[in-house]
C-alpha positions in Angstrom: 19.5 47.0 0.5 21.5 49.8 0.3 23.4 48.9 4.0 24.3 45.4 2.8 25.9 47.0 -0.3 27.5 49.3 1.4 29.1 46.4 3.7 29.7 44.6 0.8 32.1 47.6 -0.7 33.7 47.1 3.2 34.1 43.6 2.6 35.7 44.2 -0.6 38.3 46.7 0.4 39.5 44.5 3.6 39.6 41.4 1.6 42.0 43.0 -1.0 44.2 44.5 1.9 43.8 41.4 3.8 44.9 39.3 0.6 48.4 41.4 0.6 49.3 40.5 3.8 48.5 37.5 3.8 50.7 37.2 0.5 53.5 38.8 2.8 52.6 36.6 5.4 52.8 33.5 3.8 56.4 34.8 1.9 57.5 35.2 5.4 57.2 31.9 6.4 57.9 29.7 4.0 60.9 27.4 4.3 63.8 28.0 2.8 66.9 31.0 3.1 66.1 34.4 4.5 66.7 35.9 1.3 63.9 33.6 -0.4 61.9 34.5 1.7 62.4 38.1 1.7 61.9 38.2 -1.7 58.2 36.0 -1.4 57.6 38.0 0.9 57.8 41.3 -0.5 57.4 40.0 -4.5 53.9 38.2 -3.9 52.0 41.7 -2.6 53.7 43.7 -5.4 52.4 40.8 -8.2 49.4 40.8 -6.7 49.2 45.1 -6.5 50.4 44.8 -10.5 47.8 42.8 -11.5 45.2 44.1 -10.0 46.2 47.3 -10.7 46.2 46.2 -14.6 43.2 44.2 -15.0 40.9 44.8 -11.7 41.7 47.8 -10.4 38.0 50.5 -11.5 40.1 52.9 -13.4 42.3 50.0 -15.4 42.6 50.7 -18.8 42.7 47.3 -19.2 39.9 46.0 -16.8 38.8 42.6 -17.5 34.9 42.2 -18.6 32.5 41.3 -15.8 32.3 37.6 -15.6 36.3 37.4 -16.3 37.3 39.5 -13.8 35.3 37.9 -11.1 37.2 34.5 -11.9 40.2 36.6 -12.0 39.8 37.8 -8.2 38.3 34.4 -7.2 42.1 33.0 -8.4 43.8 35.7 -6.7 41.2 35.3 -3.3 41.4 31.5 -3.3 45.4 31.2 -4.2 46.1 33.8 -1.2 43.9 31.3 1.2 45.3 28.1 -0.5 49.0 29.5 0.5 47.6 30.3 4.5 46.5 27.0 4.4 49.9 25.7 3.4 52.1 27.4 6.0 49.3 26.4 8.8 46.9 28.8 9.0 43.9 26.9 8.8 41.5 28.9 10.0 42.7 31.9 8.6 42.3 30.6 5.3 39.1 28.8 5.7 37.6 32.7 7.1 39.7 33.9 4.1 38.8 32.0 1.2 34.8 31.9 2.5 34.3 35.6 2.6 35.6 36.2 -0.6 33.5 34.0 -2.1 30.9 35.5 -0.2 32.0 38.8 -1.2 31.9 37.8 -4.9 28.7 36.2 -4.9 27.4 39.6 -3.9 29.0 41.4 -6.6 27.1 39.3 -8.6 24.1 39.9 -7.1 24.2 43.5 -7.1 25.7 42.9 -10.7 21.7 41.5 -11.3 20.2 44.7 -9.8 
């Protein structure tokens, strides 16, 4: 038990670096005027990196209660893959978007235990 909780701490950290890219990514190459997208690109991670910081983050003074804070990272997992999806990254976001809720569904399970 101890190895799949340990890969599912892995699977955490990658899928929250993984989700700022692929905010950047997706900021990147959106339509619309370089400096638009620039500013998606860059603004979207640091949002993201702000509220997590606030609400998610272990040491957040502010850190939402259990069941809230799941939904909250659900939003945050499932938007990042809804916005790969949009600029044609299908797969990515279908690999995205089902290993976080993967990766969630174990936090609750170890949650249980």
């Amino acid at each position: 038990m101890a190895v799949i909780k340990s890969l599912h701490l892995l699977l955490a950290l990658l899928l929250e670096i993984a989700m700022l890219f692929a905010l950047a990514y997706y900021g990147f190459h959106i339509t619309g005027s370089e400096g638009l997208r620039f500013l998606v690109g860059i603004g979207l991670p640091l949002l993201a990196i702000a509220l997590w910081g606030l609400w998610a983050a272990p040491r957040a003074k502010r850190r939402l209660p259990f069941t809230y804070l799941i939904i909250f990272k659900l939003i945050l997992f499932l938007g990042t893959a809804c916005l790969l999806y949009s600029v044609g990254r299908h797969q990515w976001a279908f690999i995205f978007g089902s290993s976080a809720v993967i990766n969630e569904l174990l936090e609750i399970f170890f949650r249980e235990k």
